[in-house]
N, C-alpha and C positions, 0 to 999 in steps of 0.2 A: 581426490578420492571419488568413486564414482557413485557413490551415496549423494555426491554433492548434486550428479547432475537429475537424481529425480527427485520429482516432484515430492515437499512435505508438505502433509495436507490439513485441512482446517474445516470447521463450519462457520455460517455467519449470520449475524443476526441485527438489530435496532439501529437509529439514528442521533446521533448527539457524542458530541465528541470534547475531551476536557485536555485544556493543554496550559504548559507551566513552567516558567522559566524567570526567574526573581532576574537575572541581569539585566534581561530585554526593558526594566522600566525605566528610563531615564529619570536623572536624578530630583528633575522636578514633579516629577510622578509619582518617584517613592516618597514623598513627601505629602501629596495630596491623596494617594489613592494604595486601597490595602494593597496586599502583593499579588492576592487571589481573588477576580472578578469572577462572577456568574454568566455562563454559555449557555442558554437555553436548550432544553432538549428537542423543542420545536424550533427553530431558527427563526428568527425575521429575517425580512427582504432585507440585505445590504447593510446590516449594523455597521457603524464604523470601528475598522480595527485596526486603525493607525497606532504606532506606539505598542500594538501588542495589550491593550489596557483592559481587555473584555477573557482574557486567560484564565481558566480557572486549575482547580488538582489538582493532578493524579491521588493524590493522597486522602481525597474524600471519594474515590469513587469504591463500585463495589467491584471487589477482585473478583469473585466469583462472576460475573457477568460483564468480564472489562478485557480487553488486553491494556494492561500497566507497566509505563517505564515509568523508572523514575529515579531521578536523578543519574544521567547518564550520563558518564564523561568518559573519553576515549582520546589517547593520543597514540600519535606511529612517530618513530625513530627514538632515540637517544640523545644524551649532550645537546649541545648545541643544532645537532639538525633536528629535535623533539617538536614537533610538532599537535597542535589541539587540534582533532577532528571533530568531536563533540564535547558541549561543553553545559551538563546540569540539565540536561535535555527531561523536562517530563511531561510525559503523552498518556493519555489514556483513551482507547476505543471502544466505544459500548457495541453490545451484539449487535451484527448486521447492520451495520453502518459501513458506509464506501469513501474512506477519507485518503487525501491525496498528499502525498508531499512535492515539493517544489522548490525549485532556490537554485542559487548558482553553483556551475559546477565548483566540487568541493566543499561542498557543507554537509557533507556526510548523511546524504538522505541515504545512497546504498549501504554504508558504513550501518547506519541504523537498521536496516532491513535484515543484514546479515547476522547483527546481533538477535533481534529477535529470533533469526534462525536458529540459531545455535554455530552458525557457521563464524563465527568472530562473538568472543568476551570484551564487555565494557569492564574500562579497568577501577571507575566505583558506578553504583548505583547497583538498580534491581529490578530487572523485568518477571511479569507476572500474565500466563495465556490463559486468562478465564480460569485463575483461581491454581492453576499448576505452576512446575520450574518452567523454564525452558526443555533442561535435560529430559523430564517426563511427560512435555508435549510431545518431543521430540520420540520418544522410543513408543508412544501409544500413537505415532503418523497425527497430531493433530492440526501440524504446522504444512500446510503445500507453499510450495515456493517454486514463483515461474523465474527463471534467466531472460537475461537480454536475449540469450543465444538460445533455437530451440533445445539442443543438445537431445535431437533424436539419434536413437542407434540404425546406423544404415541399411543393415543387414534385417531388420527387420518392419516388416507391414505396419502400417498406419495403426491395426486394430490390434496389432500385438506390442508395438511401442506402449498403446494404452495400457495394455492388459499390465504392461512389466512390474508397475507397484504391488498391483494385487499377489501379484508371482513373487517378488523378492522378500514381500513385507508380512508373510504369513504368521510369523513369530511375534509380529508387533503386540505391545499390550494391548488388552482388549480384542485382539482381532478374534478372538472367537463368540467376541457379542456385538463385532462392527455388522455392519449394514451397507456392504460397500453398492457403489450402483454399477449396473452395468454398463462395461466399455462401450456396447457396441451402441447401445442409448444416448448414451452421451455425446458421443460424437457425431449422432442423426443430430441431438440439441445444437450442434456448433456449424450443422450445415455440410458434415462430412460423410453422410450415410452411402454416397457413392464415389468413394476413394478406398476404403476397409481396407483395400487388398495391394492399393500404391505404396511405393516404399519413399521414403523422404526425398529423395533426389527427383521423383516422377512427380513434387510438388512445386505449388510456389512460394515463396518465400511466407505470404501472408497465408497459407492454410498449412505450413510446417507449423507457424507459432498457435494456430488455432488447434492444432495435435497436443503440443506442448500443453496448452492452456488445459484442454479436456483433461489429459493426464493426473493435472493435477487433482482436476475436482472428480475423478474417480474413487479416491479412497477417503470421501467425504470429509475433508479435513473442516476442522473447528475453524481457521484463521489464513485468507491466502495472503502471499507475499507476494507482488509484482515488482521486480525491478524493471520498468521501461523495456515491458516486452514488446513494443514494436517500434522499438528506435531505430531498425534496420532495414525497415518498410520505406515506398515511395509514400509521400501523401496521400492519395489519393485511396492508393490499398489502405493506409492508415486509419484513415478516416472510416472504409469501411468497417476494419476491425472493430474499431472503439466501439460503432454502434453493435455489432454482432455481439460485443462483449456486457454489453448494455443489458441488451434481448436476455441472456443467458444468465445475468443476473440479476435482472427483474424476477426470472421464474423460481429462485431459488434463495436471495439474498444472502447470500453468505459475507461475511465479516472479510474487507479488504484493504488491505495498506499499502496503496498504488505509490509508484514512481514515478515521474518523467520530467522533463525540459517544456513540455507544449502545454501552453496556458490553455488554449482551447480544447485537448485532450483534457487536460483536469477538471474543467467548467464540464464540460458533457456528460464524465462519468462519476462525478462525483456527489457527497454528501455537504463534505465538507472538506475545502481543500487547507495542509498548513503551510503557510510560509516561512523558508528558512533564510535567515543570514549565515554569511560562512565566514571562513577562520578564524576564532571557532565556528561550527554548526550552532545556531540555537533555532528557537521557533521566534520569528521574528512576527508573525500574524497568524488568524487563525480565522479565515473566509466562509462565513455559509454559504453556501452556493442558493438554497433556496426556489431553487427550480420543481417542477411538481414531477411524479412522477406517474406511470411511467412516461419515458421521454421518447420520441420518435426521433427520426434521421432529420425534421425539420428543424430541431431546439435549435440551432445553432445560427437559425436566420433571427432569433426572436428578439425584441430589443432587452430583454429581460436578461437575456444570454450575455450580447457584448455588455451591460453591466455589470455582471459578476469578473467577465474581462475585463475589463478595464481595471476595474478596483485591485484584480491579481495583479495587473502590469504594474499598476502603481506601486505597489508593496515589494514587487522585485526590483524595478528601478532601486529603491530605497535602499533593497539589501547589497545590490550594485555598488550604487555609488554616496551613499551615505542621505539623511533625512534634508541635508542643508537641501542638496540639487534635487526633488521631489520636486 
C-alpha cells in the first residue's frame, strides 16, 4: 500500500524508559527478587543489568505521557511451521526519550516497530501512543515512521518528496489545528538547503535517507519509528549520518524507537538502549547509556563510550549464545 511508504509522524519528549518481561528472570531470581525492578528516570553510570533484574512496568506508567506496550506476543505461520516472534514484550517510553532496540537478527525488534505502526497487529496485548489506540494515532499522523529503504518517489524534487505528507494528509484528524513545519526548513536543519530541486537518483544514497528522514518530522509527529534507516550506507557515510541525526534531535527531542544491528550506532544516539533475545523476542536487558548530552562527533573516542559498549556486547553475546558461554 503506498500509505505504507510515507512517513507517520510523531513528537517527542523526556528521558526514562520502563521495560517488562516476567520470563527474562531466571528461576533463581523469581525467587529472590520481585518481578518488577525500578529504572531510574535519571540513569546511573553502567548499572548492572545482567539477567534483566533492574526491569520495571509498563503497567505503572502514565499512558497519557508514555508510549506503552504491553504484553505483546506475536507469532507467523500455522501448525507445526508456527512460529513465536514476540513473546509478553512490555515497553514503555516516556516523552522525548531516544531508546534503541538491538538483538539478533530475528527477535522481532522490526516486528515490534511495525506493530506500533499500525502496519502489523500483536495477536494478545495492547499498545498505547501517549494515551491514544494505535488506529487514532494513526489517522491524526501522530505516528512518523522511517524504512530501511528511502522509498522516495522519482518523479519528484527533493523539496516536493517533503512536501508529499502535507499534500496527502490534509483530511488527517486535527490537521486543521496541526502546526506542521515547514519543508523547505527542515531540510536546511538536515543540511539539504542546496539540493531542494535534485530529484532522488541526482543523490547519494546517505542524503536520499536524510530526505526520508526530514519527511518524516515534517508533519510533526508525536512518536518516530526508525527501522535501521542506514543499514544500506558504507560506514563511513553511516557514521556521519548518526551524528547529523544526533544534531537534529538535540534541537527538537522528539520521542524515538530506533533500530539497528550496530552497537556503536545505539551507544552514540541513544538514551537508553534495550536488549533483545530472540525465538521468542523478549527484552533480555535494559542499558542506560548515560552519556551527557549534547553529544558531538568525538563521543565515540571517550572511554565512557566503549563502556556502554562493551556492557551492549556482553548482553548480545548472551542473547547469542546463551548466559553459560558470557
Amino acid at each position: 500500500m503506498t500509505a505504507v511508504l510515507l512517513p507517520f509522524h510523531h513528537a517527542l519528549g523526556a528521558v526514562s524508559l520502563e521495560v517488562a518481561s516476567r520470563s527474562l528472570l531466571r528461576p533463581t531470581q523469581r525467587e529472590t527478587t520481585s518481578a518488577f525492578a525500578t529504572l531510574p528516570d535519571t540513569a546511573p553510570a553502567l548499572p548492572s543489568t545482567a539477567g534483566a533484574t533492574i526491569l520495571t512496568s509498563a503497567r505503572s506508567s502514565n499512558r497519557s505521557d508514555s508510549l506503552v506496550l504491553e504484553g505483546i506476543w506475536k507469532t507467523f505461520g500455522t501448525g507445526r511451521g508456527r512460529a513465536a516472534a514476540l513473546e509478553d514484550v512490555d515497553i514503555a517510553v516516556p516523552r522525548g526519550q531516544f531508546v534503541t532496540l538491538i538483538g539478533p537478527s530475528g527477535c522481532g525488534k522490526s516486528t515490534l516497530l511495525r506493530i506500533v505502526a499500525g502496519l502489523a497487529e500483536a495477536d494478545r496485548g495492547t499498545v498505547s501512543v501517549f494515551g491514544e489506540t494505535v488506529s487514532k494515532a494513526m489517522a491524526a499522523k501522530h505516528i512518523g515512521f522511517v524504512p530501511q529503504s528511502p522509498a522516495l518517489l522519482p518523479w519528484r524534487s527533493v523539496l516536493d518528496n517533503v512536501r508529499l505528507p502535507l499534500q496527502v494528509n490534509r483530511k488527517a484528524d486535527g490537521a486543521a489545528t496541526r502546526n506542521p513545519r515547514d519543508p523547505k526548513e527542515v531540510l536546511e536543519s538536515f543540511g539539504l538547503g542546496k539540493v531542494l530541486d535534485r530529484r532522488p537518483a541526482q543523490l547519494s544514497g546517505g542524503m536520499q535517507q536524510r530526505v526520508a528522514i526530514a519527511r518524516a518530522f515534517v508533519f510533526d509527529p508525536t512518536i518516530l519509528l526508525m527501522d535501521e534507516p542506514f543499514s544500506a550506507l558504507d560506514e563511513l557515510t553511516r557514521e556521519v549520518q548518526r551524528h547529523e541525526l544526533v544534531k537534529v534531535w538535540q534541537s527538537n527531542q522528539k520521542t524515538v524507537l530506533f533500530v539497528t544491528h550496530s552497537v556503536a550506532e545505539a551507544v552514540a544516539l541513544s538514551d537508553v538502549i534495550v536488549v533483545m533475545s530472540s525465538q521468542p523476542g523478549r527484552i533480555r536487558a535494559v542499558v542506560p547509556v548515560g552519556l551527557p548530552r549534547p553529544r558531538t562527533q568525538f563521543v565515540e573516542t571517550t572511554d565512557e563510550f566503549h563502556d556502554v559498549e562493551s556492557q551492549v556486547r556482553v548482553e548480545l553475546w548472551g542473547a547469542w549464545h546463551g548466559d553459560d558461554e558470557t
